[in-house]
C-alpha positions as CSV (number, residue, x, y, z in Angstrom):
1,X,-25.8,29.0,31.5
2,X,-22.6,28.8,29.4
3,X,-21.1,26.3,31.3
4,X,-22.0,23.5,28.3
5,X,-19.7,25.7,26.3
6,X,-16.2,24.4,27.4
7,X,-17.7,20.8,27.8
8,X,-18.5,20.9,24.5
9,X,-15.5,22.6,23.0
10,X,-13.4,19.8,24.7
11,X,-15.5,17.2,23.0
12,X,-15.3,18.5,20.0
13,X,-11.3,18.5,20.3
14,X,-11.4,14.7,21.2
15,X,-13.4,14.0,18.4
16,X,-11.2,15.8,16.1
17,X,-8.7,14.0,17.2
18,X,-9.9,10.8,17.0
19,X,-10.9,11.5,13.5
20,X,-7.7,12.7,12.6
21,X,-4.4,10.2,12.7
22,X,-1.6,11.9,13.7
23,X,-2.8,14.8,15.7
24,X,-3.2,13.7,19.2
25,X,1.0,13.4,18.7
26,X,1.4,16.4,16.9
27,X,-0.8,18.0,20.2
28,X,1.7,16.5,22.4
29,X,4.5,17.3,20.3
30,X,5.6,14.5,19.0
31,X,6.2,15.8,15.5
32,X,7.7,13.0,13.4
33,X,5.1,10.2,14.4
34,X,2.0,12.8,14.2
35,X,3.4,14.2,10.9
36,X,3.9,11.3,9.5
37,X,0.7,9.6,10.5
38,X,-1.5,13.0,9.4
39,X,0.0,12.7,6.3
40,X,-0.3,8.9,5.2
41,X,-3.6,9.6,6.3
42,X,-4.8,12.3,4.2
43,X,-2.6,10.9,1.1
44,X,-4.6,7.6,1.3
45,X,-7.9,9.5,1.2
46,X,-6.8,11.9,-1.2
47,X,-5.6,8.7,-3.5
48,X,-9.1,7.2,-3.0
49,X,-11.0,10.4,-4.0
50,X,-9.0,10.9,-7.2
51,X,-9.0,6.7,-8.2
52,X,-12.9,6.5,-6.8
53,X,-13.4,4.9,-10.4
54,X,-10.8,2.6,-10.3
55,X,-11.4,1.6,-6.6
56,X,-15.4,0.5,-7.9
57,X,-14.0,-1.4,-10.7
58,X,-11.1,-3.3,-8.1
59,X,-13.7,-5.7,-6.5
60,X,-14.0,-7.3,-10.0
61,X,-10.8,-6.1,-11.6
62,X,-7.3,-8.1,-11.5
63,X,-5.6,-9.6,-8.4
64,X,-3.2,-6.5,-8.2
65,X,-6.0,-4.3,-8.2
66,X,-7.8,-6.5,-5.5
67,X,-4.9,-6.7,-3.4
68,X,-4.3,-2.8,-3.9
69,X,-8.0,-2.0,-2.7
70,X,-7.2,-4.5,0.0
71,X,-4.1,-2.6,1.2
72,X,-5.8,1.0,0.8
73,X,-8.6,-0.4,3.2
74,X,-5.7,-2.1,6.1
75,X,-3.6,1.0,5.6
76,X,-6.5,3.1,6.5
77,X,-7.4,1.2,9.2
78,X,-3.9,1.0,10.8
79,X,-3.1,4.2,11.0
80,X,-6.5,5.4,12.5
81,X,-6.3,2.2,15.1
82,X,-1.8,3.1,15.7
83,X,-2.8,6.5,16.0
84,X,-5.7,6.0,18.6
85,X,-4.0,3.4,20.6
86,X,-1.1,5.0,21.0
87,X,-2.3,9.0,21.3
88,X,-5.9,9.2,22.0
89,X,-7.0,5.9,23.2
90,X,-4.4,5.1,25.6
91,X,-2.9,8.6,26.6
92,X,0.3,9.4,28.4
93,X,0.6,6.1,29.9
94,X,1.3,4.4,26.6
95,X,4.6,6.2,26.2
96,X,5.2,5.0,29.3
97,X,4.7,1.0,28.1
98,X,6.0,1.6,24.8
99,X,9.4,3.0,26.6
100,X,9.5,0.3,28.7
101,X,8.4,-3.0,26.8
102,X,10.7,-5.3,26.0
103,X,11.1,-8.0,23.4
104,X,13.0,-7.6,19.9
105,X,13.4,-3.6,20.1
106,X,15.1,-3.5,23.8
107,X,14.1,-0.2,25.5
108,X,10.9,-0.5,22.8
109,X,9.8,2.1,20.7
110,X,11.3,5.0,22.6
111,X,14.6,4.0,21.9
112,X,13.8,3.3,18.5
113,X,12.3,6.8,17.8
114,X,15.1,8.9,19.3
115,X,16.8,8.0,16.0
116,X,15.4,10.5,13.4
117,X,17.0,9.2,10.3
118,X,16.3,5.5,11.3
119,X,12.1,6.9,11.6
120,X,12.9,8.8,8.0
121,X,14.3,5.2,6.7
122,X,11.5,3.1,8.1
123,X,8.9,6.2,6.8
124,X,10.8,5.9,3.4
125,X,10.6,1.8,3.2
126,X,7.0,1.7,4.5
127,X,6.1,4.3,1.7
128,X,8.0,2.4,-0.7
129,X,6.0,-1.0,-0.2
130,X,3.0,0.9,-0.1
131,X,3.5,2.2,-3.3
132,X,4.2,-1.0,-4.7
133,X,1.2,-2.4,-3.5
134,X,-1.2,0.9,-4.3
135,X,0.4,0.8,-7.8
136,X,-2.8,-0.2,-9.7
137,X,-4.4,3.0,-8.3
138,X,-1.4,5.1,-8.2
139,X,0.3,4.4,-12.2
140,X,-1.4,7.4,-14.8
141,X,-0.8,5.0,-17.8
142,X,-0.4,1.3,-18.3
143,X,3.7,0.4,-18.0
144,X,3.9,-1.2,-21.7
145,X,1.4,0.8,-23.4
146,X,3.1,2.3,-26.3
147,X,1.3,5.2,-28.1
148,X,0.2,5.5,-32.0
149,X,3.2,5.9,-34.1
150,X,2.9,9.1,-36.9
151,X,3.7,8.9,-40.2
152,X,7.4,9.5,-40.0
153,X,7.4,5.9,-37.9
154,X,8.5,7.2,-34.7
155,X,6.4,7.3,-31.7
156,X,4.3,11.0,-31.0
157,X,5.4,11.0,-27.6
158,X,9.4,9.8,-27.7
159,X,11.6,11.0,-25.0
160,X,9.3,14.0,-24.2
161,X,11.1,15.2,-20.9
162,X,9.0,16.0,-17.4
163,X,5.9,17.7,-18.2
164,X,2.2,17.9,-16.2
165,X,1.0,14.8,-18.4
166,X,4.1,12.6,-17.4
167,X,5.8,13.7,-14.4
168,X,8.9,12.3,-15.0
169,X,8.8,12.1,-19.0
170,X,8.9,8.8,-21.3
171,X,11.1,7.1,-22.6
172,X,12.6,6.0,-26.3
173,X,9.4,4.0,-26.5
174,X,7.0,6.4,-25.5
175,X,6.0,4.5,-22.4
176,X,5.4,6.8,-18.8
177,X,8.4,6.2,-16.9
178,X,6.5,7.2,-13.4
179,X,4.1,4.3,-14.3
180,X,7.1,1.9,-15.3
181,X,8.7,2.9,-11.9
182,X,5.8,2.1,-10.1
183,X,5.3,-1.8,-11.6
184,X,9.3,-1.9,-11.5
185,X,8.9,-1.4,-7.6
186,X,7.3,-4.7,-7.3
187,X,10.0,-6.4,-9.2
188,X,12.7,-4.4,-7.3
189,X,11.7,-4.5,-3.7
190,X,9.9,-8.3,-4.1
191,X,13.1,-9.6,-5.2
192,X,14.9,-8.0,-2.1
193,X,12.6,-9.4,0.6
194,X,12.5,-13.1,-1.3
195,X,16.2,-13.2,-1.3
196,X,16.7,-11.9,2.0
197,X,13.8,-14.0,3.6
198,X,15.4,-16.9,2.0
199,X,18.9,-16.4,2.6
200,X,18.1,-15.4,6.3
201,X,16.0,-18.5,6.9
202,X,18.6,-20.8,5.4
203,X,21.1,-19.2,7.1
204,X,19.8,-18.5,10.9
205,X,19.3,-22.5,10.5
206,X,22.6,-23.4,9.6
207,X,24.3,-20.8,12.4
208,X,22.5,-22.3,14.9
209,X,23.1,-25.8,14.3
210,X,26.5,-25.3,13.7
211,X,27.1,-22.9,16.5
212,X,25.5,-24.9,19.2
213,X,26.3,-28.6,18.2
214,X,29.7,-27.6,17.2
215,X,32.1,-30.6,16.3
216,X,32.1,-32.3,13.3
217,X,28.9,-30.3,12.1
218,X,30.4,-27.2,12.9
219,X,33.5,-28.2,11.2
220,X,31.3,-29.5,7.7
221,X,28.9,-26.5,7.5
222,X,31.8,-24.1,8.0
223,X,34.3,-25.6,5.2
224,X,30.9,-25.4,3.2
225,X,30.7,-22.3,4.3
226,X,34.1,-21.3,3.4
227,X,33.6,-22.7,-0.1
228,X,31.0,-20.8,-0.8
229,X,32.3,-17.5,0.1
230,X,35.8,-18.3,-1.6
231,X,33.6,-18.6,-5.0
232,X,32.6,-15.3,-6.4
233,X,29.6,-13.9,-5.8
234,X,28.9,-12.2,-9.1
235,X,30.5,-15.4,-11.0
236,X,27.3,-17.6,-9.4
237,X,24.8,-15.4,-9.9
238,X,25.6,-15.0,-13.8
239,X,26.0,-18.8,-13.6
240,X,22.8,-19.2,-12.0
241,X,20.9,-16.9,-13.9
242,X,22.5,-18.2,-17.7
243,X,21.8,-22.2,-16.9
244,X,18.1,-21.6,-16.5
245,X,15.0,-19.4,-17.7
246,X,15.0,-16.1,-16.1
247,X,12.4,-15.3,-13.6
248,X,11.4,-13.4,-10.3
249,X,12.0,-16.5,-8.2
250,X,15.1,-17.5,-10.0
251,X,16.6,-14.2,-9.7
252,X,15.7,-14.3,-5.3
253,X,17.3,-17.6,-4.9
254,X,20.9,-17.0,-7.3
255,X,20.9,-13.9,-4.8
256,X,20.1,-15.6,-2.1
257,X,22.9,-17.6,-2.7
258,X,25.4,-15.0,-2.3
259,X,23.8,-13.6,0.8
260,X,23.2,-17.0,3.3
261,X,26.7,-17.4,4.3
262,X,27.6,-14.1,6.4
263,X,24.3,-14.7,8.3
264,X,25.1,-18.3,8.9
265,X,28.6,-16.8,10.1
266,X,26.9,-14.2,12.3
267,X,24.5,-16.4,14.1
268,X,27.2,-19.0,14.7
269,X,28.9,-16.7,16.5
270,X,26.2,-14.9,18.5
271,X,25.2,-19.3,19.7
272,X,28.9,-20.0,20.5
273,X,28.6,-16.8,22.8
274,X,25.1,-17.5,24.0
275,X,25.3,-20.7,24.8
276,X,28.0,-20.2,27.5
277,X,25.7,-17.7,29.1
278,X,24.1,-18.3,32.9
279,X,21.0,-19.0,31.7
280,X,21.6,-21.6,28.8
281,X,23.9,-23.6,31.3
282,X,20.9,-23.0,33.8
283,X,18.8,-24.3,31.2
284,X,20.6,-27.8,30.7
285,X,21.1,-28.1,34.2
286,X,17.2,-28.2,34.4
287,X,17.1,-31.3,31.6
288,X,15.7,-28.9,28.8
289,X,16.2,-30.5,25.4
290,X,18.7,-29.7,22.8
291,X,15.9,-28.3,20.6
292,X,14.3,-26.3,23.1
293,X,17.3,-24.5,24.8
294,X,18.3,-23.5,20.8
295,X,15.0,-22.7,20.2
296,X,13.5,-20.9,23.0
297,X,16.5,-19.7,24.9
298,X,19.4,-19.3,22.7
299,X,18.0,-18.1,19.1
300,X,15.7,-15.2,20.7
301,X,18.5,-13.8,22.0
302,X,19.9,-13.9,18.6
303,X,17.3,-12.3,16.7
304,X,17.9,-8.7,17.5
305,X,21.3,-9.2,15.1
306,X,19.4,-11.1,12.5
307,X,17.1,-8.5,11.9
308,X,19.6,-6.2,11.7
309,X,21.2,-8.3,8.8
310,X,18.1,-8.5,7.1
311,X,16.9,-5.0,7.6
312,X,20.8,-4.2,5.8
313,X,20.5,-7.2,3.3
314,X,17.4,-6.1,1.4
315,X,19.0,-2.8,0.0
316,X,22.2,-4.9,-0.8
317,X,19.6,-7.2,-3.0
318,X,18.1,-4.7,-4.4
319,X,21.3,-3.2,-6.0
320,X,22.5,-6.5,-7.2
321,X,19.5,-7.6,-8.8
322,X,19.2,-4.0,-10.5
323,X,23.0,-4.8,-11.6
324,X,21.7,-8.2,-13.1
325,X,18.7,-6.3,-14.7
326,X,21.4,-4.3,-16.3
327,X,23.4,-6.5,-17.6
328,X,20.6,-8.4,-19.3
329,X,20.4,-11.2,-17.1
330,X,18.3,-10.3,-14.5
331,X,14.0,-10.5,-15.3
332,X,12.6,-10.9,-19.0
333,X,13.2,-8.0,-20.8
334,X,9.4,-6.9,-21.5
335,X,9.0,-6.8,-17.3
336,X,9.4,-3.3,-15.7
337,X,12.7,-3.5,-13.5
338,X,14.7,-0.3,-12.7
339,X,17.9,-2.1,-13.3
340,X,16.2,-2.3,-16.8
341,X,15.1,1.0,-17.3
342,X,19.1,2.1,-16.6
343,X,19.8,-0.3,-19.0
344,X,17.7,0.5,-22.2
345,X,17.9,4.3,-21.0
346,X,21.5,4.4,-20.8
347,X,22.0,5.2,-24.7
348,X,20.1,8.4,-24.3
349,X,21.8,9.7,-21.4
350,X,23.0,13.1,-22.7
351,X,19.8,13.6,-24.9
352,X,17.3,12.2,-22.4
353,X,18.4,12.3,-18.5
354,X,15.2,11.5,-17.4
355,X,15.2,8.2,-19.1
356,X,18.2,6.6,-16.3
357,X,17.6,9.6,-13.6
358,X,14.5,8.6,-11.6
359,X,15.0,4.7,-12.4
360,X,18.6,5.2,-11.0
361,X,16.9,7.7,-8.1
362,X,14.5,5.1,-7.3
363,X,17.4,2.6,-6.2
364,X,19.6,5.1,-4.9
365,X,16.3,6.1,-2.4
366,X,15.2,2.4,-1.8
367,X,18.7,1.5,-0.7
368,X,19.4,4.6,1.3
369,X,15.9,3.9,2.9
370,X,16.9,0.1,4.4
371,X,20.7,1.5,5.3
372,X,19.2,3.6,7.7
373,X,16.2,1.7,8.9
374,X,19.1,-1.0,9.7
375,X,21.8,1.9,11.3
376,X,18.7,2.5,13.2
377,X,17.6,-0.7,14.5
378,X,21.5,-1.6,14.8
379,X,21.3,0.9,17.6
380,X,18.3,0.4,19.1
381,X,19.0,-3.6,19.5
382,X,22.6,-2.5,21.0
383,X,22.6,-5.0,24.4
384,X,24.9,-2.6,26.1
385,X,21.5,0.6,25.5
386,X,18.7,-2.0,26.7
387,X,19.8,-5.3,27.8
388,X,19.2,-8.5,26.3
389,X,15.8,-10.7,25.8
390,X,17.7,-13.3,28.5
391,X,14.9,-16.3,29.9
């Protein structure tokens, strides 16, 4: 007669589980992946409760508020779809496949996750682009709203330090500096991936060519090479930036600039070693063409260290566009930057250390977030801990 009893109790746990992100790993004990999934879950919803009147007006609002409702909706959706497919959906066999897939992350994501600080820098980046991208719904006040002055002329709300209205205090201007962090994350981190996307591309294509045609190309591309990394970075980049208008695309490729030449050097080197290898000599021996032994045999195998570079390259762009912001060359003035908040802060550092604090926390936290994502995947890609991607 009670025999439904269990049956039922045991479908009420699966549904649970399903319903809830995270907890079919936290069941198993797999703390870091179920906390952290339980807790971007319940976050998201907990944002979308508070901002319900925001997230109506978004389908008719700006782009950034499209594209945040956009993000809250995938985000959502991901982690209940990761967190299903890898705890519920698929069950103990998955850790299984994931240990033993191959591909960029040799080993897969077992070696990966054996690395705690490398899970707390990719937790710590992922949050950071979210938040760039949920800023619409996330900033309390608008980023160059300044309040009504008083009588004496100065603003009512001027350096007020940390208080439940404005978490993190305002500034000489009266504006939130939580909200200007926020829209100073898109400037800060979209700068990072544009520069390191471009310099990577720019130079993954150069190190290739000149590692595997060697010769006079190798010889040209490497003087260039030299050239450019005999010229001081700093020295181009306030070049760069002074000659023209300053702007968010302007500022990713002066950076880019300094960055392409120790990726072109690193890929040249991993070619010259791969293309020695059994299985690219294997390769021309079978009449493959020049384009498709780089291509589909020798730059795979070079990936692993690219990423790496870029993974590590993003913080490094980060802190020297916040060093350009502070020196006045980096984005106009009037746009939210961090470097630019340390900047016009900077004067009221013994009266107001909440003004350059978070702004200078934020970069400190961004860039500490990539190092260790990269340590991490540096690691995890090590040939000698999971072999190769050799075909």
């Amino acid at each position: 007669m009670g025999s439904w009893i269990p049956e039922f109790a045991m479908a009420m746990a699966r549904w649970v589980q399903a319903v809830l992100p995270g907890l079919p790993h936290l069941l198993r004990g797999r703390w870091v992946e179920g906390g952290a999934a339980l807790s971007l879950w319940l976050g998201l919803l907990a944002l979308a409760v508070v901002r319900f009147d925001r997230i109506l007006q978004a389908p008719g609002g700006r782009l950034d508020e499209r594209v945040a409702l956009l993000t809250l909706v995938l985000a959502l959706g991901a982690v209940w779809g990761w967190s299903w497919r890898s705890g519920a959906g698929r069950g103990a066999a998955s850790e299984e496949g994931e240990g033993n897939r191959g591909g960029i992350l040799p080993g897969g994501w077992r070696a990966f996750r054996k690395n705690r600080m490398a899970l707390l820098g990719l937790m710590m980046a992922v949050s950071f682009y979210l938040a760039m991208l949920l800023t619409p719904f996330l900033a309390p006040f608008d980023p160059l709203a300044m309040p009504a002055f008083d009588e004496t002329g100065h603003a009512s709300l001027r350096l007020a330090p940390p208080s439940p209205s404005h978490i993190m205090g305002t500034d000489q201007y009266s504006r939130d500096i939580f909200s200007r962090i926020l829209y100073g994350a898109r400037i800060s981190l979209t700068i990072g991936l544009l520069a390191v996307g471009i310099s990577v591309t720019l130079g993954t294509f150069l190190g290739a060519v000149a590692g595997y045609l060697g010769g006079v190309v190798d010889s040209v591309l490497m003087r260039l090479l030299d050239m450019f990394m005999a010229f001081p970075g700093i020295v181009l980049l306030l070049a760069v930036v002074a000659l023209f208008e300053p702007s968010v695309f302007l500022v990713a490729a002066a950076l880019a600039l300094t960055q392409w030449p120790f990726t072109t050097r690193m890929v040249r080197g991993e070619i010259l070693a791969l293309r020695e290898r059994e299985f690219a000599e294997a390769a021309r021996a079978l009449g493959f063409s020049r384009v498709r032994i780089l291509m589909r045999h020798l730059l795979p195998n070079a990936m692993p260290s690219v990423v790496v570079v870029a993974t590590l390259g993003i913080g490094n762009a980060i802190v020297l566009e916040a060093g350009l912001s502070f020196l006045g060359l980096g984005v106009p003035a009037a746009t939210p930057s961090w470097g630019t908040m340390v900047d016009h802060g900077r004067a009221y550092l013994l009266d107001a250390w909440w003004v350059v604090t978070f702004p200078g926390l934020a970069i400190v936290l961004a860039v500490l977030a990539f190092n260790l994502l990269g340590d991490g995947l540096r690691d995890a890609l090590d040939p000698r801990q999971g072999g190769t991607v050799e075909r």
